[in-house]
C-alpha positions as CSV (number, residue, x, y, z in Angstrom):
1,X,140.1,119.6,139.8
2,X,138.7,116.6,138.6
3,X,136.3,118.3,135.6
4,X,139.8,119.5,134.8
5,X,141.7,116.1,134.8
6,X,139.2,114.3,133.4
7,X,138.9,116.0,130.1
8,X,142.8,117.0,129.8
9,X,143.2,120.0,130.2
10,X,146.3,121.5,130.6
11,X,146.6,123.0,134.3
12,X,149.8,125.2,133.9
13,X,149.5,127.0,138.0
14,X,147.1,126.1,140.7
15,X,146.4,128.0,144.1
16,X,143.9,128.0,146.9
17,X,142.9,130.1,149.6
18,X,140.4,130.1,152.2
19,X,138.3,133.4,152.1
20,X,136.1,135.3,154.8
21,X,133.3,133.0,155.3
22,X,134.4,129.8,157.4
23,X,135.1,127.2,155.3
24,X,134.8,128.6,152.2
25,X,138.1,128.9,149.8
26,X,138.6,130.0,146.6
27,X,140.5,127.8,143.8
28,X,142.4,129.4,141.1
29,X,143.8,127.7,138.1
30,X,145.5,128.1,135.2
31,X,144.8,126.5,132.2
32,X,146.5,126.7,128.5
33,X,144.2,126.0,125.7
34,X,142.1,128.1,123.2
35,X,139.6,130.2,123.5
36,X,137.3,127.6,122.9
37,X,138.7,125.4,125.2
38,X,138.1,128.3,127.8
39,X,134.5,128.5,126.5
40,X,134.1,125.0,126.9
41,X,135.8,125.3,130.7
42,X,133.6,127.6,131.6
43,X,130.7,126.1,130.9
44,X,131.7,123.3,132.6
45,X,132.0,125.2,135.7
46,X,129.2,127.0,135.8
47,X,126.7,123.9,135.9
48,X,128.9,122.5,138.8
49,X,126.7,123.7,142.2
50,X,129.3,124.4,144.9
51,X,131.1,127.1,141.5
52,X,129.9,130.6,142.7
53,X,131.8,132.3,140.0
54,X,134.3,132.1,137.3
55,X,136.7,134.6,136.1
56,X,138.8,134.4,132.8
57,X,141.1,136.6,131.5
C-alpha cells in the first residue's frame, strides 16, 4: 500500500484475504490510471520481495 500512496495512485477498491498457507494473505487493489500507469505499477511490484505475483486485467 505504501508504493501505491507514495506515488499517487489512484486506489478506487481494496481487499485482503488470508490464503492456505498460515500467514500468508493475498492483497487486491484497484487502481485507475492508464495503461502506462499499470505498466509502471507493475513494475514496481514485481521488484518488491515479499510480491509473489501480479495480475492485471
Amino acid at each position: 500500500m505504501g508504493k501505491l500512496r507514495s506515488h499517487r495512485y489512484r486506489v478506487t477498491d481494496f481487499h485482503a484475504y488470508p490464503v492456505s498457507e498460515p500467514g500468508t494473505w493475498a492483497a487486491e487493489y484497484t487502481v485507475a490510471g492508464t495503461t502506462d500507469d499499470a505498466r509502471l505499477l507493475r513494475g514496481k511490484l514485481e521488484r518488491i520481495p515479499s510480491v509473489i505475483e501480479v495480475h492485471s486485467r
